[in-house]
N, C-alpha and C positions, 0 to 999 in steps of 0.2 A: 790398840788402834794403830794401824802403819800407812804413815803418807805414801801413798806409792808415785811423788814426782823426786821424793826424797832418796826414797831408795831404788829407783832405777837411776837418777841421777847421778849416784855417786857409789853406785854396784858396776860391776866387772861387764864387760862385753865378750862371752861367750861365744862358741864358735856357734849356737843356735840363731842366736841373735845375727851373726855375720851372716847366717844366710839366710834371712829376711832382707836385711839388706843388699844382701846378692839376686834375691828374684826381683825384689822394686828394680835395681839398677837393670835386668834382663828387661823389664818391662818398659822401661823408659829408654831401652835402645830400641825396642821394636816401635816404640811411640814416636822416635827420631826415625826410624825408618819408614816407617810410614805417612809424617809428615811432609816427605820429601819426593815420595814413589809419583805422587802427582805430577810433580816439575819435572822427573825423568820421564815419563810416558809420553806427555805432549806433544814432543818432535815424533813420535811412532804413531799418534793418535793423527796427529794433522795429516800425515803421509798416509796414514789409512781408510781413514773416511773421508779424505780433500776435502778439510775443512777449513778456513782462517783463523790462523792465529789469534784474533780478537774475540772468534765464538767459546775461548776456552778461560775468557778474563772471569767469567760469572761461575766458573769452576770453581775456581782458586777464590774467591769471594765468598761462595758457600763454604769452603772447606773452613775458611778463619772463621765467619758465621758460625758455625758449628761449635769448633773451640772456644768460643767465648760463651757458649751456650754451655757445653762441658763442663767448662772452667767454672762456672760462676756457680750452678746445682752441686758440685764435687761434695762441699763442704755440707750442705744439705743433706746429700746423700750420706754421706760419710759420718752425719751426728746421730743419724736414723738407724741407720742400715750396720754399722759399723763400719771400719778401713777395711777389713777383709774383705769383705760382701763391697762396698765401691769399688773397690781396683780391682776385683777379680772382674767385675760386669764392664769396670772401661776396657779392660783389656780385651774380654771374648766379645764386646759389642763392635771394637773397632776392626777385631782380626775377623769376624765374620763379616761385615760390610765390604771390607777390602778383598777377602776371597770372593764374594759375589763379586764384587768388580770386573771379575776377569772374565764373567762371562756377560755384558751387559749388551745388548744389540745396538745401542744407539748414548750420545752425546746426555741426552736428560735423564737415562737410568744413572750413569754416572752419577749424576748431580744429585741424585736423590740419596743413594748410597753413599756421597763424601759428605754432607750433612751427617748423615748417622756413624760412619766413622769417623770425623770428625769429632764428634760430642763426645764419643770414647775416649779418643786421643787429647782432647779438651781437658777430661777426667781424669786421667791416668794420671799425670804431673805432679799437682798437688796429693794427691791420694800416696802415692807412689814416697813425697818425698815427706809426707806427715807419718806415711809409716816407717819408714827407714829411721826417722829423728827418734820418734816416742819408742824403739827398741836400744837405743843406743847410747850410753853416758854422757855426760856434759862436757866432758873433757874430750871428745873425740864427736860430736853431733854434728859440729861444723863440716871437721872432713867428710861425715857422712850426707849427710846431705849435698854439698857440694859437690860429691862424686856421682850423685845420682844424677846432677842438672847433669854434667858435661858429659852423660849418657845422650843427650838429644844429639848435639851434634856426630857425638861416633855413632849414632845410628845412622844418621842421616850420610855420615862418610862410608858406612857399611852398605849403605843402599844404593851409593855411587858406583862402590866397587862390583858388586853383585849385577845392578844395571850396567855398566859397562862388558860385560860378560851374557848376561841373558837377553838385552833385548837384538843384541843385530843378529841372533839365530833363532831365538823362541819367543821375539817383541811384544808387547807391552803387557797383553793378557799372564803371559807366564811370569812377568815381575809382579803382576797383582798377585797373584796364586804363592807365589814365594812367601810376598811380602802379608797374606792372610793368614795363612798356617802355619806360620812360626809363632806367632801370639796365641792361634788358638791352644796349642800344645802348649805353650807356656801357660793360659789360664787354667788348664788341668792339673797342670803340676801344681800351681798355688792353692787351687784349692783342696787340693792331697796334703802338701806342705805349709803351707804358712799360717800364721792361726791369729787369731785376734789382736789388735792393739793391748797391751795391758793397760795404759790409760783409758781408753775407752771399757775396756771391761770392770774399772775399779768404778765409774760412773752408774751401773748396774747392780746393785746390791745381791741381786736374784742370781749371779755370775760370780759370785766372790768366790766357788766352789773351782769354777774352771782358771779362775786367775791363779786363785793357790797352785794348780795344778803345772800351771803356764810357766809361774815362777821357780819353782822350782827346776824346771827344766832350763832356765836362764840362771842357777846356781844363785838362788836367789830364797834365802831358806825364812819363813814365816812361821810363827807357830799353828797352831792348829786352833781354829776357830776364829780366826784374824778378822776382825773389820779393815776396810781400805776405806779410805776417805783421799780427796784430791787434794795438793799443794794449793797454798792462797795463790800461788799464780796459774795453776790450773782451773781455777775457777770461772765461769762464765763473769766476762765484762759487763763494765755498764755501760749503757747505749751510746752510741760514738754521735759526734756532734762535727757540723762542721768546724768548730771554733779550734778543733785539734787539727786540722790539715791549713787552717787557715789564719790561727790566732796564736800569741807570745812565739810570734817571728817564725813560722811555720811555712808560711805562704811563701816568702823566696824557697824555701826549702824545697816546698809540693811544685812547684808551677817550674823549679828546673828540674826536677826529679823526671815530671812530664814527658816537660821537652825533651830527654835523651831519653825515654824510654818510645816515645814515639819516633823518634828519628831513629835511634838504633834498628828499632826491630824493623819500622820501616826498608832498610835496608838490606838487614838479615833475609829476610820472608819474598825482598825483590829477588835475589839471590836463588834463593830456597824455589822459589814460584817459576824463575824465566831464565836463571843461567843456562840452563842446557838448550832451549830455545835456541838463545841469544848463539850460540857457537854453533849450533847445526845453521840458522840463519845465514853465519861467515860462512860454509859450505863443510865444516868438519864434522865425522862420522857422528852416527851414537857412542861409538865407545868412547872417543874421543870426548865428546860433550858429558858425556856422564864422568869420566875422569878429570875433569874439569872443577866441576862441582865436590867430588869424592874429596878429592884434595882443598879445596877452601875448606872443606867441613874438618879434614885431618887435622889441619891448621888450628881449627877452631879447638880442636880436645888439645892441642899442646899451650893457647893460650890460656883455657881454663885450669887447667895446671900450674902452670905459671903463676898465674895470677892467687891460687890457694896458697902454692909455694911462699908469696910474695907478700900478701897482704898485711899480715901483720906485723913484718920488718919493716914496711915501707908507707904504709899507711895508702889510704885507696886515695887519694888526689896525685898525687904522682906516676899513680898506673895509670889510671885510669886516663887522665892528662895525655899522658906518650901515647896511649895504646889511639885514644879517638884521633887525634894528631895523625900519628904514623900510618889508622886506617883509612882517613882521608887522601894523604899523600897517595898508598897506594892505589886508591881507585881512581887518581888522578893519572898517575903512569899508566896504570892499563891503559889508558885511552890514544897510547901511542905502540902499545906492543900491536906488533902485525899478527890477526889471527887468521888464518887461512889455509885451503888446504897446501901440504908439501914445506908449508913454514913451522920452522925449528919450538914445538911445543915448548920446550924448557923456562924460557923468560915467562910466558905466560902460566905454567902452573905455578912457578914459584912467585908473583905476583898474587895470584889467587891462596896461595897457602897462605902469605904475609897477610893479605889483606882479611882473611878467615881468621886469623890467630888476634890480629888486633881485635876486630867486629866482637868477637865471640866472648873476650875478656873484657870488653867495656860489657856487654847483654847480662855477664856473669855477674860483673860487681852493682850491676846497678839493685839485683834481688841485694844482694849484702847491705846497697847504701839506704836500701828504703824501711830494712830490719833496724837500723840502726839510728838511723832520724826519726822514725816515728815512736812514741811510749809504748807498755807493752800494751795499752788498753785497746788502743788503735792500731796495732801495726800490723796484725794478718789484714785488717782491711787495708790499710794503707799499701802495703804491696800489692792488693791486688789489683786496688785500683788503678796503680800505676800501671801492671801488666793489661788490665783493662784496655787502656790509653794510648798502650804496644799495641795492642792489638790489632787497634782503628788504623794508625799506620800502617799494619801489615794490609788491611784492607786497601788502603789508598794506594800501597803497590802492586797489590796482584791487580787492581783494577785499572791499574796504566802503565801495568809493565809491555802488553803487546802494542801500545802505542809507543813507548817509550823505545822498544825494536826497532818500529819501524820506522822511527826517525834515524837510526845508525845508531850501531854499537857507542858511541863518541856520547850518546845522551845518554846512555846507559851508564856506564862509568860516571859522567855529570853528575846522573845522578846517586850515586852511591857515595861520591863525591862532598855531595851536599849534607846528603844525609848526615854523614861522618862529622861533616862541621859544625852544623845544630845540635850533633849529639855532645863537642867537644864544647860547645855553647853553653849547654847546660849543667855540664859537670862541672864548668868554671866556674860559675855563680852558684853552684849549691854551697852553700855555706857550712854545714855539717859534715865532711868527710870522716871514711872511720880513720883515728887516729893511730898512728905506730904503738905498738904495745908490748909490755916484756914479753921474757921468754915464759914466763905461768899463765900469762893470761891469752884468753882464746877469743875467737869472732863466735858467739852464739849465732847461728842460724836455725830457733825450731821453727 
């Protein structure tokens, strides 16, 4: 009889394994780039159909509608269907809706199609970073999965770059077209290449044939005729209660967890949804506007870096602390950099990179602090929830970021401003941070 959380835990990570981990992390950069192509296209969509800015807030509203829809079935999908068969369908459902994008005649086809790519992109995430962990040792799961989040942002910085380049000669439909068929090519190859969870296949008695098989090729030697049965902590929980989010001192814990994850993302998604708006609005180009945003997100992969680098010499209240601090401060300076055209871009990208690197390494650690506060019985739910709770945030910006415009750039920044401060609000009073740890011991993130 062989545990298999036993023996992939404390088995070798093979260069097979590295490239499962390498197509989730390709997959969650097109999932970042695609989350993003929306806020780049806006300024091209408004100048094309003369439309207002406010006709495209219920855009950006379905798209997060979507991903919470994604988001929440992934795990469903993913107990049923397997990981492989999940992420392979969020990935070709969101790169096919995206490619139709680019030929859509009117404002409400859009909307019907970022719903359904959306739900992909929804899905991809967790699908993407449950497969990356369950192929990957205990000793090294963290960095893995951690490398696969700070995929969103470089996608999202790769979709700036490519937008600043595609839309002011082949505008906004050929960034759809870009940003649709590179996933779909990419869900061919995983389905050519990447093959089952082995956790999920040890759940399957009738598959013990293709697991032997699987393991082996992860250098992972079995005898012949092997039962697999799952780790007692692989095993299906008992039903979660509120008394665990809200009872033996919990509830400071959950209700600031919240709060920064609502204010964070809230701000991220303002960002991600109407910066390039916000800077064509001042009068500067699409290239310009989309390199604007490129670099906040550039930002964002070196604080997520960082902050891997960082966390377990320093413990997450101290990052975490400086980074919401310092990303406040800078959304508070923008509000004096002069953005317009013929004015000296420099102060303002590097304000946007600062301000990207702080944002993105508080959005980072709060997955780590919600692994970490809650038991193991509850704490895939408990994260989710709390990204749940991001989520509605994200909503609340895309649905007042074209208001938020039109008040002046000076509310814009206000409010990212703000954001930043209820996010540092919250971090303050969580009571749980993860703590500094030796040099043996690691942050589990599965």
């Amino acid at each position: 009889m062989v545990e298999i959380g036993e023996l992939l835990d404390h088995g070798p990570w093979p260069r097979f394994a590295k490239l499962v981990t390498l197509l989730c992390a390709l997959a969650i950069i097109f999932d970042g780039f695609d989350i993003s192509v929306v806020g780049f296209a806006i300024p091209s969509m408004i100048r094309d159909w003369h439309l207002p800015r406010a006709s495209f807030a219920p855009l950006l509203v379905i798209g997060f509608v979507g991903m919470i829809i994604g988001s929440a079935s992934a795990g469903i999908v993913s107990d049923r269907l397997g990981r492989r068969a999940a992420l392979f369908w969020s990935v070709l459902v969101f790169g096919v809706a995206i490619t139709l994008s680019s030929f859509a005649p009117n404002l409400f086809v859009i909307e019907v199609l970022r719903l359904v790519a959306a739900a992909g992109i929804g899905g991809a995430l967790p699908n993407a970073a449950t497969m990356s962990g369950e192929f990957t040792p205990l000793q090294m799961r963290s960095v893995a999965v951690m490398m696969t989040i700070v995929c969103v942002p470089l996608g999202s910085a790769l979709a700036g770059s490519v937008a600043s380049l595609v839309l002011p000669t082949a505008g906004w439909r050929a960034l759809f077209l870009v940003g649709g068929i590179a996933p779909i090519a990419l869900s061919l190859v995983m389905f050519l290449l990447m093959p089952e969870s082995p956790r999920f296949l040890a759940r399957h008695p009738k598959r013990a044939a293709e697991l032997a098989r699987l393991l082996g090729r992860m250098r992972l030697a079995v005898p012949d005729g092997a039962t697999f049965v799952e780790t007692a902590a692989d095993r299906p929980e008992t039903r979660m209660s509120l008394k665990d989010f809200f009872g033996a001192g919990q509830t400071r814990n959950t209700l600031a967890l919240w709060l920064a994850f609502f204010s964070s993302l809230s701000g991220v998604y303002l960002c991600f949804s109407w910066l390039p708006t916000l800077l064509t609005a001042n009068g500067l180009g699409l290239s310009a506007a989309s390199k604007g945003l490129a670099v906040y997100n550039y930002g964002g992969v070196a604080g997520v870096l960082c902050f891997v680098a960082l966390v377990n010499r320093l413990g997450s209240r101290i990052l975490t602390l400086a980074a919401s601090s310092f990303a406040a401060l800078t959304a508070f300076l923008l509000i004096f950099i002069v953005i317009k055209p013929g004015a000296h871009q420099l102060p303002l990208l590097a304000a946007l990179s600062a301000h990207g690197f702080c944002v993105n390494a508080v959005q980072t650690s709060l997955f780590a602090l919600g692994v970490h506060i809650y038991p193991t019985k509850v704490r895939a739910s408990g994260v989710a929830i709390a990204s749940s709770i991001g989520r509605i945030g994200a909503i609340v910006s895309a649905s007042v970021g074209s208001l938020v415009i039109q008040l002046g750039r000076a509310a814009f920044f206000e409010y990212l401003t703000f954001a930043m401060f209820f996010a540092f609000v919250g971090l303050s009073i969580l009571r749980n941070h993860v703590p500094k740890v030796g040099a043996k011991k690691v942050l589990v993130m599965p």
